[in-house]
ModelCIF file with pLDDT and N, C-alpha, C, O atoms, coordinates in Angstrom:
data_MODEL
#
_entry.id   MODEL 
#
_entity.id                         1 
_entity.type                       polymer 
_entity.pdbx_number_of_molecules   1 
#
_entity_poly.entity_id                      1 
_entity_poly.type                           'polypeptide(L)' 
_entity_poly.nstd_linkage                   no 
_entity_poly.nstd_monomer                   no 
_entity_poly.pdbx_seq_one_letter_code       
;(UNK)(UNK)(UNK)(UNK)(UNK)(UNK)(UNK)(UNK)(UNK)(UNK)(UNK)(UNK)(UNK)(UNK)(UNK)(UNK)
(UNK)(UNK)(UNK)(UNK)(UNK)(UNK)(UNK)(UNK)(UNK)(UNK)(UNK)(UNK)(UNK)(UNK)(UNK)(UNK)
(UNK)(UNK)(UNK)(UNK)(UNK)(UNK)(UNK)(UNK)(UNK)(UNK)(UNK)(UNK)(UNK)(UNK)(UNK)(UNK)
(UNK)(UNK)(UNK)(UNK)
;
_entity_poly.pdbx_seq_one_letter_code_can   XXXXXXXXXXXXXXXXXXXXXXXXXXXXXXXXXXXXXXXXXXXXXXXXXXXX 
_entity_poly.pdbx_strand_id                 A 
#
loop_
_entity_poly_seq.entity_id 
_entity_poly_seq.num 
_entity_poly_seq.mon_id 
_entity_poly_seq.hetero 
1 1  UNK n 
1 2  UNK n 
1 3  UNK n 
1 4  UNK n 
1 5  UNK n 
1 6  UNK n 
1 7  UNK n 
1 8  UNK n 
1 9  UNK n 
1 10 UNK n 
1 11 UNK n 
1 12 UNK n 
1 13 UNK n 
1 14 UNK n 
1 15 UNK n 
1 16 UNK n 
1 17 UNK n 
1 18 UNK n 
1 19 UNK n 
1 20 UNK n 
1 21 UNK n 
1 22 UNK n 
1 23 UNK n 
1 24 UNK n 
1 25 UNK n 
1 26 UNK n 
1 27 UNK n 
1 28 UNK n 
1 29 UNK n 
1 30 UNK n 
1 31 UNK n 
1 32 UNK n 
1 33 UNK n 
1 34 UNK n 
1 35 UNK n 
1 36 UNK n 
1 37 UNK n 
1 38 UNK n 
1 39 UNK n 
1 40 UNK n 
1 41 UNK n 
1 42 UNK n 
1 43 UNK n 
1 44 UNK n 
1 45 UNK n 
1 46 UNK n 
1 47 UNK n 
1 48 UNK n 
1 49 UNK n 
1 50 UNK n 
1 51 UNK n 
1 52 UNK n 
#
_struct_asym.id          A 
_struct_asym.entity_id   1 
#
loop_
_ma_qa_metric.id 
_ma_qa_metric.mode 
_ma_qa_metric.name 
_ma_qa_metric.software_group_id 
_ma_qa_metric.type 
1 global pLDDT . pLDDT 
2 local  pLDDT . pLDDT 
#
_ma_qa_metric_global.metric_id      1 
_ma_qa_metric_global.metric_value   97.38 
_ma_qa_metric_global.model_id       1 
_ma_qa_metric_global.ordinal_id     1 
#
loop_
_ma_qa_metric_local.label_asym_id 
_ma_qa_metric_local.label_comp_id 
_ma_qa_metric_local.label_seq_id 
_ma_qa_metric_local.metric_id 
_ma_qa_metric_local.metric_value 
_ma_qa_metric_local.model_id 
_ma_qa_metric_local.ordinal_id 
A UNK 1  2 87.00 1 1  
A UNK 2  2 97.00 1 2  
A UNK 3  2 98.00 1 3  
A UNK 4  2 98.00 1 4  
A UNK 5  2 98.00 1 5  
A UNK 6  2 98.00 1 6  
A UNK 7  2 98.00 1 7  
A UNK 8  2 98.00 1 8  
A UNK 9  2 98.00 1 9  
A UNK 10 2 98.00 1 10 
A UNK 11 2 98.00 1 11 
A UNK 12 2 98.00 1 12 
A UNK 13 2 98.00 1 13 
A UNK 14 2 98.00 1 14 
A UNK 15 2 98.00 1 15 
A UNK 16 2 98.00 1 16 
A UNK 17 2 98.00 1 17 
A UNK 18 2 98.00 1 18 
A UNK 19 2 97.00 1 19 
A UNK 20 2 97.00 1 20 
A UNK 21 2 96.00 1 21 
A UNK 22 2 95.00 1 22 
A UNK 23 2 96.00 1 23 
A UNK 24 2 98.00 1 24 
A UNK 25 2 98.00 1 25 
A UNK 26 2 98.00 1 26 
A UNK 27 2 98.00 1 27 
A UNK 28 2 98.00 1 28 
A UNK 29 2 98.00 1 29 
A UNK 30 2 98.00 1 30 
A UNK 31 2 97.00 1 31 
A UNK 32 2 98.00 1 32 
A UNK 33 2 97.00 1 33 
A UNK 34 2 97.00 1 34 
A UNK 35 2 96.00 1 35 
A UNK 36 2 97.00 1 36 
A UNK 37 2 98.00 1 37 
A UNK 38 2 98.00 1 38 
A UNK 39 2 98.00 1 39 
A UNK 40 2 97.00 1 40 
A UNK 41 2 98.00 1 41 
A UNK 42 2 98.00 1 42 
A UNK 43 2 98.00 1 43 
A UNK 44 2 98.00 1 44 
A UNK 45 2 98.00 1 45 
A UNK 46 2 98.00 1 46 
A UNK 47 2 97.00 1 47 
A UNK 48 2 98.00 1 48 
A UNK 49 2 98.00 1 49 
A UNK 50 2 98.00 1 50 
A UNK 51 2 98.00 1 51 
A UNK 52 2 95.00 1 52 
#
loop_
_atom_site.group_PDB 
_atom_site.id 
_atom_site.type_symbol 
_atom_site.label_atom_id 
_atom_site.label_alt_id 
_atom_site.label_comp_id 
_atom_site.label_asym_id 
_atom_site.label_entity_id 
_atom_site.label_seq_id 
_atom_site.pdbx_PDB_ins_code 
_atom_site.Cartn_x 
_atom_site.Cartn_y 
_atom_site.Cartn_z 
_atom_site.occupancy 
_atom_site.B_iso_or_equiv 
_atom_site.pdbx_formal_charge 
_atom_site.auth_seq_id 
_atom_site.auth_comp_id 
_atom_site.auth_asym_id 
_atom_site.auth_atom_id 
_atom_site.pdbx_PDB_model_num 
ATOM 1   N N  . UNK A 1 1  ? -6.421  15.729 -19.361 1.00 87.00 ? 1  UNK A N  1 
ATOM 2   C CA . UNK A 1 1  ? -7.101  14.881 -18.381 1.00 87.00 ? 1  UNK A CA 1 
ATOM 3   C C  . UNK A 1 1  ? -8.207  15.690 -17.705 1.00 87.00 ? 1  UNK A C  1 
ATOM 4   O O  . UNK A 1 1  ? -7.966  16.858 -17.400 1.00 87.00 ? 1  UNK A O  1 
ATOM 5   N N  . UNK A 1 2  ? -9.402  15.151 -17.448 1.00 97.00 ? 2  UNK A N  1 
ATOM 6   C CA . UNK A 1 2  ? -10.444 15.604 -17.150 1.00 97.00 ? 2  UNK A CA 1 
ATOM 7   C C  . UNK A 1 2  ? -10.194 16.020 -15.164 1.00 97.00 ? 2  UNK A C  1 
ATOM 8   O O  . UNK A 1 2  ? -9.426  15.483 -14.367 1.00 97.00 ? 2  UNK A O  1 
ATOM 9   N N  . UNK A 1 3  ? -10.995 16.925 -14.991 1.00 98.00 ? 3  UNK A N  1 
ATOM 10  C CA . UNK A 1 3  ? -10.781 16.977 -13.649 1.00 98.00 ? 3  UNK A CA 1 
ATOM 11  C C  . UNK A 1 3  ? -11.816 16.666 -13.058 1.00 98.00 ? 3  UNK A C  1 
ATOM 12  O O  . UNK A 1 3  ? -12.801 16.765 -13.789 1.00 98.00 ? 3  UNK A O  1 
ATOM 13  N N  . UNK A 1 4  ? -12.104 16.214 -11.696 1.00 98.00 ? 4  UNK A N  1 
ATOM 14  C CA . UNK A 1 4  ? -13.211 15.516 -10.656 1.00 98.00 ? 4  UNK A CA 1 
ATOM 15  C C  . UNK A 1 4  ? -13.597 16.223 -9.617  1.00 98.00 ? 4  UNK A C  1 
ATOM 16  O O  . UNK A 1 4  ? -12.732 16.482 -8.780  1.00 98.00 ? 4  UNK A O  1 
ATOM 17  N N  . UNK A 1 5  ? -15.064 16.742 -9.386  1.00 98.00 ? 5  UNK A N  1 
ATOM 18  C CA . UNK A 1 5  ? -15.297 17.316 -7.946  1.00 98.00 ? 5  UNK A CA 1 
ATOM 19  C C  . UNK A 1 5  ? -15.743 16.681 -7.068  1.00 98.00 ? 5  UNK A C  1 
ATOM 20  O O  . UNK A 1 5  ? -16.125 15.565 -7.420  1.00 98.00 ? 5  UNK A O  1 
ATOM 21  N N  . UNK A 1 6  ? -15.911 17.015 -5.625  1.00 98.00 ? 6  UNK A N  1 
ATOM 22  C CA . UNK A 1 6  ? -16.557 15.991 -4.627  1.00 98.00 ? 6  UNK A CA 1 
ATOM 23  C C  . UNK A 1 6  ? -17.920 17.062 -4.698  1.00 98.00 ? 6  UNK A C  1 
ATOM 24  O O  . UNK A 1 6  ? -17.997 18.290 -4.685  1.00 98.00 ? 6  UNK A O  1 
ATOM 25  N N  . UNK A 1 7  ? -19.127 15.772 -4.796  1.00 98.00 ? 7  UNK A N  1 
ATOM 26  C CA . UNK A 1 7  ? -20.212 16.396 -4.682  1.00 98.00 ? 7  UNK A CA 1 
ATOM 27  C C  . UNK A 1 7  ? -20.532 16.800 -3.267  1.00 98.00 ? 7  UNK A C  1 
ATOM 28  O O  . UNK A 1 7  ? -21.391 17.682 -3.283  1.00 98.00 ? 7  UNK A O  1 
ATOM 29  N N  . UNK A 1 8  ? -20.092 16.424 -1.850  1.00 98.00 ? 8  UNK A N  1 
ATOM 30  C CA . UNK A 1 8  ? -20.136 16.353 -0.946  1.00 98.00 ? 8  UNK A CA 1 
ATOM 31  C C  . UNK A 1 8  ? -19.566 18.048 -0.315  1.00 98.00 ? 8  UNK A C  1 
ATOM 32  O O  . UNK A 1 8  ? -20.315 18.839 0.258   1.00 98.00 ? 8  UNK A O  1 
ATOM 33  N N  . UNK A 1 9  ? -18.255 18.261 -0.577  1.00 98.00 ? 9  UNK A N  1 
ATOM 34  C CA . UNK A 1 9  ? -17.640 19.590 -0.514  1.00 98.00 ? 9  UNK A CA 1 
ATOM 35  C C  . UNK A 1 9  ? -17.416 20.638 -1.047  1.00 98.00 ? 9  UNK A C  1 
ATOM 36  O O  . UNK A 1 9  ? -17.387 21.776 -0.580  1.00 98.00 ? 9  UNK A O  1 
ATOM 37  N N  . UNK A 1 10 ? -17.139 20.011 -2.727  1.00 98.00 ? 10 UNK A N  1 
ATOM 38  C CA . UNK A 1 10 ? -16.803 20.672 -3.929  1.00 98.00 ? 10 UNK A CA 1 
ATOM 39  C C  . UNK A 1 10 ? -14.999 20.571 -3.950  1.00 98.00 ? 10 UNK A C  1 
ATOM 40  O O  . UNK A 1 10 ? -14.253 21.286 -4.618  1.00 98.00 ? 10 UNK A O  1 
ATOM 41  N N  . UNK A 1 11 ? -14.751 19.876 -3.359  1.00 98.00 ? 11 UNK A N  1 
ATOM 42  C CA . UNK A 1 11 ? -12.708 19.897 -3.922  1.00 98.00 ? 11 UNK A CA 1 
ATOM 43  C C  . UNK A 1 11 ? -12.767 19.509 -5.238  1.00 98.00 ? 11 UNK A C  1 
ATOM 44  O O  . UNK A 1 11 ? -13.590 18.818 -5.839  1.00 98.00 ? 11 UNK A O  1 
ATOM 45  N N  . UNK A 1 12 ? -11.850 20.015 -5.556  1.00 98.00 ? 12 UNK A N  1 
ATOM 46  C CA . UNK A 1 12 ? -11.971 19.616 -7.301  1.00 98.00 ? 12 UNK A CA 1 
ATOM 47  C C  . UNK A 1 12 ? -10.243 18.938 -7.211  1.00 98.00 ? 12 UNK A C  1 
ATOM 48  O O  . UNK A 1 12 ? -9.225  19.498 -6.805  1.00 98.00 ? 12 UNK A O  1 
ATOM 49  N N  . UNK A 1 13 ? -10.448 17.417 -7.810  1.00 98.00 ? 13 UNK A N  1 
ATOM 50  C CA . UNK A 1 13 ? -9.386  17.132 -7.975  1.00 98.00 ? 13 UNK A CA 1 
ATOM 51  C C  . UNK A 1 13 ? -8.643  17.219 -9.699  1.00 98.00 ? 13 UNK A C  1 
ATOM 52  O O  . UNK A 1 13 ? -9.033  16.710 -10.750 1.00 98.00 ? 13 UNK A O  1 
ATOM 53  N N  . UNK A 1 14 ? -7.944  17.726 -9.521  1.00 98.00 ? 14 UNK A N  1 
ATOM 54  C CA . UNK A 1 14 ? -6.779  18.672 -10.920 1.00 98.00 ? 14 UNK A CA 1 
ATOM 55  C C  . UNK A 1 14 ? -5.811  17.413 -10.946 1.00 98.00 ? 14 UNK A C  1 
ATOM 56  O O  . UNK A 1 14 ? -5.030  17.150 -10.031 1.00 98.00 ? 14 UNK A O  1 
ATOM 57  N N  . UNK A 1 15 ? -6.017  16.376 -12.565 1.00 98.00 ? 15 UNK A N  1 
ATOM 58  C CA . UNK A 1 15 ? -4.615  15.412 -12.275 1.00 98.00 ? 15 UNK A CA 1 
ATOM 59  C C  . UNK A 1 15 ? -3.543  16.436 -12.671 1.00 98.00 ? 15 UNK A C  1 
ATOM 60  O O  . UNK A 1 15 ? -2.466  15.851 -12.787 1.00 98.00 ? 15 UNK A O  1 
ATOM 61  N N  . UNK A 1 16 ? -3.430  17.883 -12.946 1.00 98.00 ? 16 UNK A N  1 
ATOM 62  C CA . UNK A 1 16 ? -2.207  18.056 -13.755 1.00 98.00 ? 16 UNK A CA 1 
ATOM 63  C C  . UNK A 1 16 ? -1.551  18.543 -12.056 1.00 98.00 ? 16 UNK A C  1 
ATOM 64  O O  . UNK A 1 16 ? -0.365  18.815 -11.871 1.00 98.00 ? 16 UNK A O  1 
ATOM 65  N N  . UNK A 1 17 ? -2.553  18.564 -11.024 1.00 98.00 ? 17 UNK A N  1 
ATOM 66  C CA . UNK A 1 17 ? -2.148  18.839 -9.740  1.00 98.00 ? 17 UNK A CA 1 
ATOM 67  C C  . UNK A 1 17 ? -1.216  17.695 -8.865  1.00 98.00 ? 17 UNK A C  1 
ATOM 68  O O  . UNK A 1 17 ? -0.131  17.691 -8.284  1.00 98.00 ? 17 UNK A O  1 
ATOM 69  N N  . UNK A 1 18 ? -2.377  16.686 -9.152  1.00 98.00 ? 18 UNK A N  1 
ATOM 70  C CA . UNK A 1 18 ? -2.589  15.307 -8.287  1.00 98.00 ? 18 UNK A CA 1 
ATOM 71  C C  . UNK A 1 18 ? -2.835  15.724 -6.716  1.00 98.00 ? 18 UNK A C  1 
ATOM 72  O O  . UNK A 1 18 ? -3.404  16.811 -6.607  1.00 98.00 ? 18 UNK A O  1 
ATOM 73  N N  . UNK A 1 19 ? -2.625  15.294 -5.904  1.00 97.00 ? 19 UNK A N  1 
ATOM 74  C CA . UNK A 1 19 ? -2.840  15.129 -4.778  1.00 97.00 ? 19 UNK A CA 1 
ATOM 75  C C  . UNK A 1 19 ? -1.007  15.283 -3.428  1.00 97.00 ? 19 UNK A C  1 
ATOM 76  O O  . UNK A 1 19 ? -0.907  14.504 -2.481  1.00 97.00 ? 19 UNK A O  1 
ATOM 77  N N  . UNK A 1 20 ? -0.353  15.922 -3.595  1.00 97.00 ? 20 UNK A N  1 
ATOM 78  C CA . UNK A 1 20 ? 0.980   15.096 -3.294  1.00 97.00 ? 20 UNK A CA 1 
ATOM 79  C C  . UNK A 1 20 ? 1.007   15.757 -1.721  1.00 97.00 ? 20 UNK A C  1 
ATOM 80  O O  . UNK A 1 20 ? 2.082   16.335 -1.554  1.00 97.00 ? 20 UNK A O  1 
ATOM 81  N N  . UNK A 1 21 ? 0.407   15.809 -0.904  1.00 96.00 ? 21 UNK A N  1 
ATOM 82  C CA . UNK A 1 21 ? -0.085  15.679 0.113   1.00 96.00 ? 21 UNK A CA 1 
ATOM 83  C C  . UNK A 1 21 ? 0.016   14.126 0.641   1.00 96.00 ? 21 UNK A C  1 
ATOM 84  O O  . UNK A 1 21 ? 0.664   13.433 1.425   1.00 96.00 ? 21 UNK A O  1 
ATOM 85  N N  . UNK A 1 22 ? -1.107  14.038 -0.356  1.00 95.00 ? 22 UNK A N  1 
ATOM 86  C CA . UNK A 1 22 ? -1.770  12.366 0.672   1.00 95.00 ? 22 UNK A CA 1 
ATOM 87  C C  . UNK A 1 22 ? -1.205  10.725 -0.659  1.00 95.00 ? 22 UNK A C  1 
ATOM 88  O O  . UNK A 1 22 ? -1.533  9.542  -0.737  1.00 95.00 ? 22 UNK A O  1 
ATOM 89  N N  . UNK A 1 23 ? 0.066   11.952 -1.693  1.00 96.00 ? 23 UNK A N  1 
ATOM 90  C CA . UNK A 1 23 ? 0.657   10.539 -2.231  1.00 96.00 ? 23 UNK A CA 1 
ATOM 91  C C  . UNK A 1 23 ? 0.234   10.321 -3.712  1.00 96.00 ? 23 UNK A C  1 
ATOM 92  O O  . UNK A 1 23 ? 0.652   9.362  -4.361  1.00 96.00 ? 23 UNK A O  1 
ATOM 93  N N  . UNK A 1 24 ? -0.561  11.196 -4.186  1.00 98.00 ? 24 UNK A N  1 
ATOM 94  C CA . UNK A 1 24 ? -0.757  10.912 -5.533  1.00 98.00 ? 24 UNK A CA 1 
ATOM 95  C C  . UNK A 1 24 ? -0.035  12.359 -6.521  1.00 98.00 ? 24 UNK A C  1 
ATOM 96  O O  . UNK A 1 24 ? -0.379  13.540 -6.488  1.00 98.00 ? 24 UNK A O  1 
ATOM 97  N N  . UNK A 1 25 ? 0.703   11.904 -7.080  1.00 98.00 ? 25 UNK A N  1 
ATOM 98  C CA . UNK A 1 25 ? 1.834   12.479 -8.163  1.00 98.00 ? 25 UNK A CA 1 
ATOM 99  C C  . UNK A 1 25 ? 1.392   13.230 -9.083  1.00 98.00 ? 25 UNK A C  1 
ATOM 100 O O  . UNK A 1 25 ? 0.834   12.570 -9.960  1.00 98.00 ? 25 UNK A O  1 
ATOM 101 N N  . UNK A 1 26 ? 1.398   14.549 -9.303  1.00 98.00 ? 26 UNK A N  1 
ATOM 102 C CA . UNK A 1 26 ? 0.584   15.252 -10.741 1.00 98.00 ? 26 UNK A CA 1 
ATOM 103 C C  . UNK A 1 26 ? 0.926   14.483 -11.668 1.00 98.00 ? 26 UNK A C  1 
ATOM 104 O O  . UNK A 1 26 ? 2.000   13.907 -11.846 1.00 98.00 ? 26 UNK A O  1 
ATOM 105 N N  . UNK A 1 27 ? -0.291  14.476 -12.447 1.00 98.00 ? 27 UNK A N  1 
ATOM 106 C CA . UNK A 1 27 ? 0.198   13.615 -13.810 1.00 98.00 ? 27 UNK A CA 1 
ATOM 107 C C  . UNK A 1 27 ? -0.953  12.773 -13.263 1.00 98.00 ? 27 UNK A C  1 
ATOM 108 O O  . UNK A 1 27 ? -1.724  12.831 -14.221 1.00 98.00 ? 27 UNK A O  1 
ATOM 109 N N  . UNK A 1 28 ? -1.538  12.062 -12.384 1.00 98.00 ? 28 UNK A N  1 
ATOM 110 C CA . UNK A 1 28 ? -2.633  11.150 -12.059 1.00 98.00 ? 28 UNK A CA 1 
ATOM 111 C C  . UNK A 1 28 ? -3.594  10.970 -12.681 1.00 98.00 ? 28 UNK A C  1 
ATOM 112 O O  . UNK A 1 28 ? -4.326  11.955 -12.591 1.00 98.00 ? 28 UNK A O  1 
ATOM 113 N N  . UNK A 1 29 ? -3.966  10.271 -13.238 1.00 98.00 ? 29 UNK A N  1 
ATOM 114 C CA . UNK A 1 29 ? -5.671  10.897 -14.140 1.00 98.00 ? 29 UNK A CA 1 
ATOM 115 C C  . UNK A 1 29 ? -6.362  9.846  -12.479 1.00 98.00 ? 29 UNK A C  1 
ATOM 116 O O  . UNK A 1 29 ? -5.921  8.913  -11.808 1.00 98.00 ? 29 UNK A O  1 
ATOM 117 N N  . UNK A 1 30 ? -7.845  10.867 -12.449 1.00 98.00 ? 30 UNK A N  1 
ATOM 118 C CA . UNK A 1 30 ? -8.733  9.943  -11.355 1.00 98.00 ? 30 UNK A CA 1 
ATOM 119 C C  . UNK A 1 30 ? -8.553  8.736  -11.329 1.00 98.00 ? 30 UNK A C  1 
ATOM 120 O O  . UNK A 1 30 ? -8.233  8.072  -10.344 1.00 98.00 ? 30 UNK A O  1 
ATOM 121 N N  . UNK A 1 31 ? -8.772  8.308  -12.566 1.00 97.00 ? 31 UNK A N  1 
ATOM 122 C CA . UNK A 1 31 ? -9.192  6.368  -12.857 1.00 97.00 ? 31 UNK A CA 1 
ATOM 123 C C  . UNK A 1 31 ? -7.937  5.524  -11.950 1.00 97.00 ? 31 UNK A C  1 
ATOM 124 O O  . UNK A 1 31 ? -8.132  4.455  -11.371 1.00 97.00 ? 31 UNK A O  1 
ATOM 125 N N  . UNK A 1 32 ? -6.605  6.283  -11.979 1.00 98.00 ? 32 UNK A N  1 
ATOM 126 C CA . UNK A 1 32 ? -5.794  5.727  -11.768 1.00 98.00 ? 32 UNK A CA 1 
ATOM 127 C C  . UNK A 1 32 ? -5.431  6.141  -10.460 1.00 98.00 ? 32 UNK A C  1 
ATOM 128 O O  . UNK A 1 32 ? -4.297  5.809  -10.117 1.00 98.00 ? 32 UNK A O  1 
ATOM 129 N N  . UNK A 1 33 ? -6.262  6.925  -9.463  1.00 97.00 ? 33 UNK A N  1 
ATOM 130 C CA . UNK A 1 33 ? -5.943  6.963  -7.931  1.00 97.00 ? 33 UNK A CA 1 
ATOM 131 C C  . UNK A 1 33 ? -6.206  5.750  -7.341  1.00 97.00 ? 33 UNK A C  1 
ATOM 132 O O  . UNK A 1 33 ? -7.239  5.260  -7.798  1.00 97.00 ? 33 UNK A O  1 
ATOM 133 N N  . UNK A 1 34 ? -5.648  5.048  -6.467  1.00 97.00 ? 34 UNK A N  1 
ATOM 134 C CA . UNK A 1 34 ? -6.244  3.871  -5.771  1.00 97.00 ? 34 UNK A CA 1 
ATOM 135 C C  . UNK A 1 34 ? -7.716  4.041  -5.268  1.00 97.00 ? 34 UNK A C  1 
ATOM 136 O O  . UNK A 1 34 ? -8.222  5.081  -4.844  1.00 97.00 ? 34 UNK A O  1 
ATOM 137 N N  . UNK A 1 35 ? -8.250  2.919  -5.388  1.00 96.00 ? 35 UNK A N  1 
ATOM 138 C CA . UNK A 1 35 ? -9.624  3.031  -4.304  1.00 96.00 ? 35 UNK A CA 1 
ATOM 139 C C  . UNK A 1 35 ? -9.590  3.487  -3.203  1.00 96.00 ? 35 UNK A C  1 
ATOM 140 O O  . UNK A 1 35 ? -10.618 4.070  -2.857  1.00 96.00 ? 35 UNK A O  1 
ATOM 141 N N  . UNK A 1 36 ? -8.422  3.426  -2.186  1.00 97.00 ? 36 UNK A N  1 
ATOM 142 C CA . UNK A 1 36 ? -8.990  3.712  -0.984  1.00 97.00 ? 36 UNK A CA 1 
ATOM 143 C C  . UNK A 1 36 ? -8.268  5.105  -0.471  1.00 97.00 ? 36 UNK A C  1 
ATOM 144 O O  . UNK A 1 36 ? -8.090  5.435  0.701   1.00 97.00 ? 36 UNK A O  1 
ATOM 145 N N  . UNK A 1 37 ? -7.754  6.123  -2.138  1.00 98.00 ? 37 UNK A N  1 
ATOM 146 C CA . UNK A 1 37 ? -7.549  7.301  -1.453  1.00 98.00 ? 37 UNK A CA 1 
ATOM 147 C C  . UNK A 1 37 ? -9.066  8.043  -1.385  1.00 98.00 ? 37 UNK A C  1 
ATOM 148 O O  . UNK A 1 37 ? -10.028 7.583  -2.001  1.00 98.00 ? 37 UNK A O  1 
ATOM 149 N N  . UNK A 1 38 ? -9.143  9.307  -0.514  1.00 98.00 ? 38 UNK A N  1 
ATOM 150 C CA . UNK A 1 38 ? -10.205 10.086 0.074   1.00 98.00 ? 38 UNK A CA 1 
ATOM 151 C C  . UNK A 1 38 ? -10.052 11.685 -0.358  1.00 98.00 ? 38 UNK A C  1 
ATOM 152 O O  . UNK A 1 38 ? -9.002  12.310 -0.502  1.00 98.00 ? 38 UNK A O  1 
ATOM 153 N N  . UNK A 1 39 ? -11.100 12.048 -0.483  1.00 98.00 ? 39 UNK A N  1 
ATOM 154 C CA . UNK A 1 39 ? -10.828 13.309 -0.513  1.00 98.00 ? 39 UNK A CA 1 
ATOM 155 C C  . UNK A 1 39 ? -10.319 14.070 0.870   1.00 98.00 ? 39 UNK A C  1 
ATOM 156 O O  . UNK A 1 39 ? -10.612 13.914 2.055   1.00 98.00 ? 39 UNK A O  1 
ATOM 157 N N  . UNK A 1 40 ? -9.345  15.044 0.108   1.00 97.00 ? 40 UNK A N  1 
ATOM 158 C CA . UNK A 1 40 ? -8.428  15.559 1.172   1.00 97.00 ? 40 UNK A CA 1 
ATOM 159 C C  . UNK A 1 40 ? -9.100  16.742 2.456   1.00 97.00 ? 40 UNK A C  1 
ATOM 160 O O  . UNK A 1 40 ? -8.561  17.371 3.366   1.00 97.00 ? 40 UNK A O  1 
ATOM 161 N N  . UNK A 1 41 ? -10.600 16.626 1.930   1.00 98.00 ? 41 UNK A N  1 
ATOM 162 C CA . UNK A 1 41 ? -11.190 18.214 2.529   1.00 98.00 ? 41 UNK A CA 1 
ATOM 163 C C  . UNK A 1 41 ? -12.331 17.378 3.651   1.00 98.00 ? 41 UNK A C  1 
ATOM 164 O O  . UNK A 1 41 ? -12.589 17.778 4.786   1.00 98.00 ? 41 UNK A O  1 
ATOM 165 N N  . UNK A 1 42 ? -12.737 16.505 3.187   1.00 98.00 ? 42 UNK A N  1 
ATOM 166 C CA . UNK A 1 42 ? -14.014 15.914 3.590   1.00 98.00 ? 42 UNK A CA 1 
ATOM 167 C C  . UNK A 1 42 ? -14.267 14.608 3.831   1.00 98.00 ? 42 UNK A C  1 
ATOM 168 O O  . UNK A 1 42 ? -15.353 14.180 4.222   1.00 98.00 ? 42 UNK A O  1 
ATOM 169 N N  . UNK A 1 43 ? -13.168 13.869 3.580   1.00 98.00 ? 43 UNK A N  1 
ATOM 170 C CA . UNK A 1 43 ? -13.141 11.999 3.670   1.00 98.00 ? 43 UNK A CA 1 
ATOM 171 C C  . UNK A 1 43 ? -13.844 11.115 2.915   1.00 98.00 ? 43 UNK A C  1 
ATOM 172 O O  . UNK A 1 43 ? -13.804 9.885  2.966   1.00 98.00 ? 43 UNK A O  1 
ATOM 173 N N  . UNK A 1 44 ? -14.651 11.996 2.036   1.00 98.00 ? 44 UNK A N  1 
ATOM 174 C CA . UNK A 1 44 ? -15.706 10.945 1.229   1.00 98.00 ? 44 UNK A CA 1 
ATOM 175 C C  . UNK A 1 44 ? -14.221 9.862  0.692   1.00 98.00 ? 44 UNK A C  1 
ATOM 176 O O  . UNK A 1 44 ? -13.006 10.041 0.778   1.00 98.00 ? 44 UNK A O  1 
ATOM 177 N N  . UNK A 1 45 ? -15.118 8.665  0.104   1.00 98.00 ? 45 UNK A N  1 
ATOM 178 C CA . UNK A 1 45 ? -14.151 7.859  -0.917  1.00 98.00 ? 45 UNK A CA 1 
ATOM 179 C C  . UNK A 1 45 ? -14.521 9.036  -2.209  1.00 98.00 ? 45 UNK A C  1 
ATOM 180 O O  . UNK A 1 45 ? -14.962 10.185 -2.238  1.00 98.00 ? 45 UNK A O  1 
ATOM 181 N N  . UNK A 1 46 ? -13.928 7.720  -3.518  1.00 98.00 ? 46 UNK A N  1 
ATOM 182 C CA . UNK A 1 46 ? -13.736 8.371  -4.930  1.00 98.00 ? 46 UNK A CA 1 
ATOM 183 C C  . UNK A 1 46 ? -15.222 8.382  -5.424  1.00 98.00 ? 46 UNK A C  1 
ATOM 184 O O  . UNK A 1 46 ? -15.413 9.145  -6.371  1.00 98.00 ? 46 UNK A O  1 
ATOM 185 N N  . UNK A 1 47 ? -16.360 7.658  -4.954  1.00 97.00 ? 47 UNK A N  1 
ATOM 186 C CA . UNK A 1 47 ? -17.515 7.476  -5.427  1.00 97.00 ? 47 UNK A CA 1 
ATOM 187 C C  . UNK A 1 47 ? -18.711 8.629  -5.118  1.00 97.00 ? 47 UNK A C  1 
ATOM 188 O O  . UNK A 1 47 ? -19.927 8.604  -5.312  1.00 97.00 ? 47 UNK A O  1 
ATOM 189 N N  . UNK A 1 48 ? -18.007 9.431  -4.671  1.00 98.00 ? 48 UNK A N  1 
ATOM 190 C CA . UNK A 1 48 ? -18.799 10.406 -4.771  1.00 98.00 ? 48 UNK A CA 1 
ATOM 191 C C  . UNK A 1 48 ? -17.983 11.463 -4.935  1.00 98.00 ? 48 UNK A C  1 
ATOM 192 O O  . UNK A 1 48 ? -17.782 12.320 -4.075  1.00 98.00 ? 48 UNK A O  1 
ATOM 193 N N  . UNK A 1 49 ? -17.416 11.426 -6.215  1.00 98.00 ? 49 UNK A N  1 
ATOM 194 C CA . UNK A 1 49 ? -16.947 12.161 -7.048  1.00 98.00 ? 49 UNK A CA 1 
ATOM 195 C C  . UNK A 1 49 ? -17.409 12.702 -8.616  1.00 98.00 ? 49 UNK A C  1 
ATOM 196 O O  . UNK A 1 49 ? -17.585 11.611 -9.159  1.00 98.00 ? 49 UNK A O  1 
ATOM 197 N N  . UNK A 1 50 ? -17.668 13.594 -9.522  1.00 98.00 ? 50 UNK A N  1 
ATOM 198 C CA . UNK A 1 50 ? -18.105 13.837 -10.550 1.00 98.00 ? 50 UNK A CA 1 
ATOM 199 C C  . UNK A 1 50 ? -17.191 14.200 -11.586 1.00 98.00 ? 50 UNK A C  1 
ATOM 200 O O  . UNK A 1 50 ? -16.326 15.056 -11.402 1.00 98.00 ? 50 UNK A O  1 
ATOM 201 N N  . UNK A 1 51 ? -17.335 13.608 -12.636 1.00 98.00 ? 51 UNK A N  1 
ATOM 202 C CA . UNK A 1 51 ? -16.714 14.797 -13.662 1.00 98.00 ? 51 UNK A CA 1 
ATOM 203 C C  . UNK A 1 51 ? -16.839 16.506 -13.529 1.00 98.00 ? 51 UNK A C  1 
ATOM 204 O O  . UNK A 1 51 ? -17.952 17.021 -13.636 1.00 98.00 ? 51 UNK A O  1 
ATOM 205 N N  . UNK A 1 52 ? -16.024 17.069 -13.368 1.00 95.00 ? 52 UNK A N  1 
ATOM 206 C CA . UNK A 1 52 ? -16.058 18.636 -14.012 1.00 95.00 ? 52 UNK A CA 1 
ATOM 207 C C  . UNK A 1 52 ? -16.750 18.921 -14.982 1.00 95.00 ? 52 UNK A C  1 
ATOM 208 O O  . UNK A 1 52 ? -16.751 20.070 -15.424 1.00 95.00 ? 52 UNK A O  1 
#
């Protein structure tokens, strides 16, 4: 699974990580985070996010 950065901060979201902080389970691929999770560093939404 591909990983995602925020162009805004640079967090790089890792699905083999996920998020399990704010609820998303390693194993996540991006596509499949809900819309209205945020990045954990900076609050952007997912749309200003990039491929790695």
């Amino acid at each position: 699974m591909e990983k995602y950065v925020c162009v805004v901060c640079g967090y790089v979201y890792d699905p083999a990580e996920g998020d399990p902080d704010h609820g998303i389970e390693a194993g996540t691929s991006f596509a499949d985070i809900p819309e209205n999770w945020v990045c954990p560093l900076c609050g952007v939404g997912k749309s200003d996010f990039e491929p790695a």
